[in-house]
Every structure is written in structure tokens, then in C-alpha cells.
N, C-alpha and C positions, 0 to 999 in steps of 0.2 A: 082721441081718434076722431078724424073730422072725413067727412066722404068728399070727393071731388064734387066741381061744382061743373053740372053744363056735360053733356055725352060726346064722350070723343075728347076731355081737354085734358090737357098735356102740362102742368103745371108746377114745373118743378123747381121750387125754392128760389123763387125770384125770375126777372128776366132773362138772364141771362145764362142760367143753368138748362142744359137741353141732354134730352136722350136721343139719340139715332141706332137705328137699327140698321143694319144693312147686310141686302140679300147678297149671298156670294155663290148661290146654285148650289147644287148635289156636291158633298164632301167627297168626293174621289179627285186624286191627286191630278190627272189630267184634266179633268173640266175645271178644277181652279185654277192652272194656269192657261187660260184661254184670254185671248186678247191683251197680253201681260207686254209688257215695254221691257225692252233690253236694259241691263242695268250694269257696270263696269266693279268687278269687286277684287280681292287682292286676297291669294293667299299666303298666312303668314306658318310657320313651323310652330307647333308645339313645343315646348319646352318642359322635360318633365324633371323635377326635384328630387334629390336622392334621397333628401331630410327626412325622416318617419315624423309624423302631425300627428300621433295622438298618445292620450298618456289612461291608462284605467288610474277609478278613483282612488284607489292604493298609492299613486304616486303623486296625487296631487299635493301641495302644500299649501296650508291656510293663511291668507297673505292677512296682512294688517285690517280690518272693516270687513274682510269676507266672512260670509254666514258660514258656519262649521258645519251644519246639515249639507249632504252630497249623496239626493237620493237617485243620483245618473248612473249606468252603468259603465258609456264612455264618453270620456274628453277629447275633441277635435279643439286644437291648440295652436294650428297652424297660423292662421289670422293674428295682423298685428293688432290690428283697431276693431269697431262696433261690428259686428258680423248681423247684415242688414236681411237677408233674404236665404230660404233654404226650400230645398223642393226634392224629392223623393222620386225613383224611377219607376215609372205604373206598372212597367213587365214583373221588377223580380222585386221590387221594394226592399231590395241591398245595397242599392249604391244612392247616396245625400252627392247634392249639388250645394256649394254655401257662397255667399258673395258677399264683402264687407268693401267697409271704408278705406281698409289700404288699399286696395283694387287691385285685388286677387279674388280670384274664385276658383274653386279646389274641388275638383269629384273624388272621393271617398268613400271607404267599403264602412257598413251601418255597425257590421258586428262585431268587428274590433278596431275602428278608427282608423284604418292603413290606408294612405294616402295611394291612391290610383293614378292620378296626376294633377300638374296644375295648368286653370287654364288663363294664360296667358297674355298679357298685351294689352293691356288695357290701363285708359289714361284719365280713368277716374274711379270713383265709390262705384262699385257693382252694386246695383240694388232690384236686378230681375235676374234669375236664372232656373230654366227647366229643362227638362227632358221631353222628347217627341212622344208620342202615344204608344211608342213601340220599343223603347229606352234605346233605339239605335243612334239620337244625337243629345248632343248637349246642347241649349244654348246659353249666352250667358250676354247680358248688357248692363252698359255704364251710363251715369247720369249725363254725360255727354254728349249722349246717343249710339257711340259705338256697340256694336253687335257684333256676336261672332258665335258659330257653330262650330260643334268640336264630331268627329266621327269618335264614341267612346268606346267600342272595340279597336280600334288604329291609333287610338288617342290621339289626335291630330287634330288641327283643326282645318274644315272645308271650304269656310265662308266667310267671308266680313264685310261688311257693310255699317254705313255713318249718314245717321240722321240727326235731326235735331234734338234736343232736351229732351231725354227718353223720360215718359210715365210711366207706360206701362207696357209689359208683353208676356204672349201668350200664344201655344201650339194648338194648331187647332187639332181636334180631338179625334180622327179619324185619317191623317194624312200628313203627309210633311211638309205642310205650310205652319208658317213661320206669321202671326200680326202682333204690332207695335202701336203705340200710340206716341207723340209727342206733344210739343209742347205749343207748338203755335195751330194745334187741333187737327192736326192730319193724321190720320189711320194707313199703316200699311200693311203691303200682303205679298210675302215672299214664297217662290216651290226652292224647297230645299233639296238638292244643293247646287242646282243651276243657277239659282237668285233672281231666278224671272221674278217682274213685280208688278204690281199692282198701286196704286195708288185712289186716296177714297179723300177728296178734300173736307175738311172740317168748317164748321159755325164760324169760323173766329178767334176761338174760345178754347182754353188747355183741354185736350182730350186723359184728363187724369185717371181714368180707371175704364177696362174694357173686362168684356166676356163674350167667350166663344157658346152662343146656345147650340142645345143638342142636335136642333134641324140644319148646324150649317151656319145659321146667321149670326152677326159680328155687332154686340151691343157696344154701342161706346158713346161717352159723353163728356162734357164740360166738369168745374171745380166740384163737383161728387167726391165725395171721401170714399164709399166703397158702393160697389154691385155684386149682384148675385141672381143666380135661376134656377128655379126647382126643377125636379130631373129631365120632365118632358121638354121644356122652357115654353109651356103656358104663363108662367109669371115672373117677373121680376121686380125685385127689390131693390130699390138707391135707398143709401145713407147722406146723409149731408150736417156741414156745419152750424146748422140751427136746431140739430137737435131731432128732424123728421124724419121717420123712414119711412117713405112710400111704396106702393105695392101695386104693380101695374099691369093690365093683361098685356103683354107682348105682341101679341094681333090685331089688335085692335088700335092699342095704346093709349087707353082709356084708364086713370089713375082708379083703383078699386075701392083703395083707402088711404084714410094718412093714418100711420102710429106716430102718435105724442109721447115724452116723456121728461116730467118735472124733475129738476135734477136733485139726487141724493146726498150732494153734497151739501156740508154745511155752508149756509150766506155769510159770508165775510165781509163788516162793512168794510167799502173803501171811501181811500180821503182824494182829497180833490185833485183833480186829474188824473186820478188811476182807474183803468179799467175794470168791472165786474171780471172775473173769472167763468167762461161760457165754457157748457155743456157742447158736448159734439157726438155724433155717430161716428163710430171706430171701424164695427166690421158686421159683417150682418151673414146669416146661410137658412136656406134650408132643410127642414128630416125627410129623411126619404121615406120613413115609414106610417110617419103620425100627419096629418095638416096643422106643423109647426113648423113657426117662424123664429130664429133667435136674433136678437141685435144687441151689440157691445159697447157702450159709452164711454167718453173719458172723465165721466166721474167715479165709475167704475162699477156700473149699474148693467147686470145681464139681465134681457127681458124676454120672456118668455109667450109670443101671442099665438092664438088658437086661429089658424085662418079660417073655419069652420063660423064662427061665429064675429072673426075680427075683432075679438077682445084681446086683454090682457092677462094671461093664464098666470106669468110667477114673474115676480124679482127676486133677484137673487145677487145680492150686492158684498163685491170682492174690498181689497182693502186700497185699493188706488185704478185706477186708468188701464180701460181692458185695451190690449192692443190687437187683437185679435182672437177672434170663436171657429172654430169646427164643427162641424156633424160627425157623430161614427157612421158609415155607410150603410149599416144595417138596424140602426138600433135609436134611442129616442135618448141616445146619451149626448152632450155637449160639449168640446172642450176650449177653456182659454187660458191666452197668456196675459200676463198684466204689467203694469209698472215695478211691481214689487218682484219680481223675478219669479214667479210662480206658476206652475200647471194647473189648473183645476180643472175635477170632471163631475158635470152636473146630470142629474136622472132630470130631462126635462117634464117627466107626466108628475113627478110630484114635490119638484124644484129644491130638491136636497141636494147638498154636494157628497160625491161618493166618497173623493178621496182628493191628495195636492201632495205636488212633487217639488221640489225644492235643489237647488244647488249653485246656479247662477250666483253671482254676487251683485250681480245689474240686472238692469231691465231686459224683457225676453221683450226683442224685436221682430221674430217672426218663429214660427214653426208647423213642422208636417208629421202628419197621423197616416200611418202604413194601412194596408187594405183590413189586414184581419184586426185592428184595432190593438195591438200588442204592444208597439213600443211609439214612443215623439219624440221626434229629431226639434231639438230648439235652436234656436242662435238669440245672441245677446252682446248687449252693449260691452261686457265683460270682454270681449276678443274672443269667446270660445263656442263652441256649439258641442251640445249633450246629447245622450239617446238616453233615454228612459222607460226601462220595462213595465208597462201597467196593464198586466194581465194579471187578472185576479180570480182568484179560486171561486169566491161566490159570485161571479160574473161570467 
């Protein structure tokens, strides 16, 4: 852990890596579209599939290399290819949004897999899809940048819109606006579902990862691997490709600290012209109830820091490449997925693992954790996406 150097400096991971924050004024859906530019969008029909997408674990069959463990309760099957992105409705936390590489993406009932409808149209790998603040839309985008809003009571879709090489998107948390990021670093900002916009020019530079903080303002930056805000968003945390995760006040923008971390992996020599194998930041959050920090590596190292004192509280080292961490919303527990197709849930105050969930036959590429902390919806490289019950008696 190394402190920033100089008050006020802004110094992240080279030159050309930058954080921006930007004010967007009071979250009510009228004053963010104020001064918005008219924008030309197309709407397309829904199409919904009569096919039924899911099978409970009784019917699954154990193909050739698949793991026999199948601690899921159900199988969403729909998906032909790597099932990239999933995301969960904050009203009733019953209906999964999933989006893969065939470029489909499917809203879906959690409790027994029954396909709701599919949404539509799209002419690439879906790899963003969520719900408004209020589960009244869907939206769902392709690496191409296409975007599109589905109305999920009418199952229809409202809206569409095509920008460029989509990173990242995300509803803002109090309205229905609609921000994106792309790839040649411009940030944008739609009222759903009139499509008034907004436009936020960027550095130069891939705006690859954004967050909506809680006041309203819209953090976004250049080649960062992940971001994240504690609940008030007095601070935020970037991950990045050398292995740092810094920690920064939002207000100020004033870097607090750096977390280091030497990698767990074993050294491999290599012979001449081949590359070392580098350590990365994966995904990073924080607890809402403790002053902790967690961050996820792709050597497959969770680390556990006390921001109280900006130390190192726990490692806690999985068996391959974490892709992603959680917080439970109320509690000091941690959850990840990894390369090895695994759930794990960590007690962060004394860096045990509680329990791991199993059935994937591939890597788990993304997943979401429901409000009361009961079941995680996965997706994975395998084509499928799982729910899994992890409510436990002694918890």
C-alpha cells in the first residue's frame, strides 16, 4: 500500500488512464432531461418465443467433461453460446435478464425458469443488460453498441438506439435515465422513453467501466478494469491491469491510497520471447455494514482491506481467476465467481469460506445476488444460467 503523492493528484495507472466524474444535477426525471438534443430512434416489435427455456436439475443430463455435482435449483437453457451478463429486477427480484454471445437476451421468471419473453434484435454478443430502478423496463445492449428498451409489463420493446462499441451501461438509480459508455470515450444519457439525450464528450480514451453514485453523478473513465462506490459515494475505488486498486475521495479527487497485491500465483519461468503471465484487478465493492473493502484478482486472490486503518485484513485464495465479487447488502459476507465455475461465500470479519456452490461445467461469467440474500442467478460459458438457493439455517 503506497499513499498518493502531492494533495489533490489524481494519478491513475499511468497517463493515460483518467477518472471523470460528472455532475448531472438532482435525480428527478424532468431536470435530467433539461437541455437534451433531439435524437431520431426506430421502433422495432417484440417477438416473443413459444419455446419453454428451462429444465430443473432432474432433467439435466451429464454430457461428456461435465462435473456431476448440480447444486442449482434451476437451469435457464435458452442460450446457444457463452451467456455474458445477468442482472436481476430490484422491485420484485423474480424476473433475470441474461445476454450472451448468440445475441439474444431473454427476461425470465427466477423461480422456475419460464421464459417471459425474448428480447430481440440484435446484431451482436449482448454483453449489458438491466432493469430501471422500478423493474418497469428492460434494457439490453450489444457490443456493437446497439441498445434497446423493452416496456416488461407489454413485453414490447419502446426504444432503440446505436452508438458506438458499447463498454458499458447503466440505469440511473432513481429515474429513467438510461448512461452508456463507448468506446471512442463518450458517455451518454438517455430519458426513457422519449430518447431525449445528452451527450458528455470523453479524454480520447475507451470509457470502459462507468457508475452511477448515489448523489446523482456519473463516474466514468478510460482502460480501468472495474469501479465501484460505497453507499453514500464519498469514495471510490478503480481496479486496473497492473494489479492496483486505488481508493479515492470523490470530492475532492484526491487518491486516499493505493492497495498492492503480490501475486499468489506460482512463477513460471518463461523462455525467450514469451510473456510473464500478469496479475490483474477483476472486480472490486464495498460492505455496507463494516469499513471494508474487497477486491478480486486474476490469479485468483480475494483480498480483504480494512479501510479504517488502510491495511490488509484477509486473503483468501480461490482455485483459479476470480471473475467477479458481491457484498450481501446487509451483512459482512462476500460473494464470487471464478474461472473454475464456482460460487463461493466468504465471512469477511474472519476470512473463512462459509460454503460453494457448484454445477456450471464452465466458467461463471457473471452473476446476481437477490435483496434478501437467498438465492444467485449465474451465467456461464457453458450456454446456461442457474439459480441457486443459499439460505442457510445457521445464517
Amino acid at each position: 500500500m503506497e499513499p498518493a503523492e502531492g494533495p489533490g493528484a489524481l494519478g491513475f495507472h499511468g497517463d493515460e488512464e483518467i477518472i471523470e466524474v460528472v455532475e448531472l444535477g438532482p435525480p428527478g426525471p424532468d431536470d435530467l432531461a433539461d437541455e437534451m438534443e433531439d435524437v431520431d430512434f426506430e421502433d422495432e416489435g417484440a417477438e416473443e418465443p413459444d419455446a419453454e427455456a428451462w429444465e430443473t436439475e432432474d432433467d439435466e443430463g451429464v454430457e461428456d467433461g461435465m462435473e456431476a455435482q448440480d447444486d442449482s435449483e434451476v437451469t435457464f437453457s435458452l442460450h446457444s453460446a457463452s451467456v455474458f451478463c445477468v442482472s436481476l429486477d430490484p422491485k420484485t427480484n423474480t424476473l433475470a435478464v441474461t445476454g450472451g454471445e448468440d445475441d439474444k437476451a431473454f427476461v425470465w421468471r427466477v423461480s422456475d425458469g419460464e421464459l417471459l419473453f425474448e428480447c430481440s434484435g440484435h446484431k451482436d454478443s449482448v454483453t449489458c443488460a438491466g432493469f430501471s430502478h422500478d423493474s418497469v423496463f428492460v434494457a439490453t445492449g450489444d457490443m456493437s453498441g446497439l441498445i434497446k428498451v423493452w416496456r416488461v409489463d407489454a413485453k414490447e420493446e419502446v426504444w432503440s438506439f446505436e452508438v458506438g462499441d458499447l463498454e458499458w451501461m447503466e440505469w440511473h438509480p432513481q429515474a429513467h435515465v438510461l448512461l452508456a459508455g463507448t468506446a471512442d470515450g463518450n458517455s451518454w444519457m438517455w430519458k426513457i422513453p422519449s430518447g431525449d439525450c445528452k451527450t458528455f464528450q470523453g479524454p480520447a480514451c475507451p470509457a470502459t467501466c462507468g457508475r452511477i453514485l448515489p448523489d446523482g453523478q456519473d463516474g466514468h473513465q478510460d482502460p480501468l478494469t472495474c469501479v465501484a462506490s460505497n453507499q453514500d459515494g464519498s469514495l471510490i475505488m478503480t481496479g486496473s491491469v497492473d494489479c492496483h486498486a486505488k481508493l479515492v475521495n470523490s470530492a475532492t479527487g484526491k487518491v486516499v491510497c493505493v492497495f498492492k497485491m503480490e501475486s499468489m500465483a506460482p512463477k513460471v519461468p518463461t523462455g525467450e520471447g514469451e510473456e510473464a503471465e500478469s496479475n490483474s484487478v477483476e472486480s472490486l465493492g464495498f460492505c455496507n455494514v463494516m469499513p471494508l473493502a474487497a477486491v478480486g484478482y486474476l490469479d485468483g486472490t480475494l483480498a480483504i482491506y480494512d479501510l479504517s486503518t488502510q491495511s490488509l485484513r484477509h486473503k483468501c485464495q480461490h482455485e483459479s481467476g476470480i471473475v467477479q465479487l458481491l457484498w450481501e447488502e446487509s451483512s459482512a459476507v462476500v460473494y464470487t465467481c471464478s474461472l473454475d465455475g464456482a460460487v463461493r461465500l466468504w465471512d469477511a470479519r474472519s476470512g473463512k469460506m462459509i460454503s460453494e456452490y457448484r454445477g456450471h461445467s464452465a466458467e461463471i461469467l457473471d452473476f446476481a445476488v437477490n435483496k434478501d440474500a437467498s438465492i444467485v442467478v449465474t451465467t456461464s460459458g457453458d450456454h446456461q444460467a442457474k439459480v441457486f438457493c443459499v439460505q442457510r439455517p445457521d445464517r
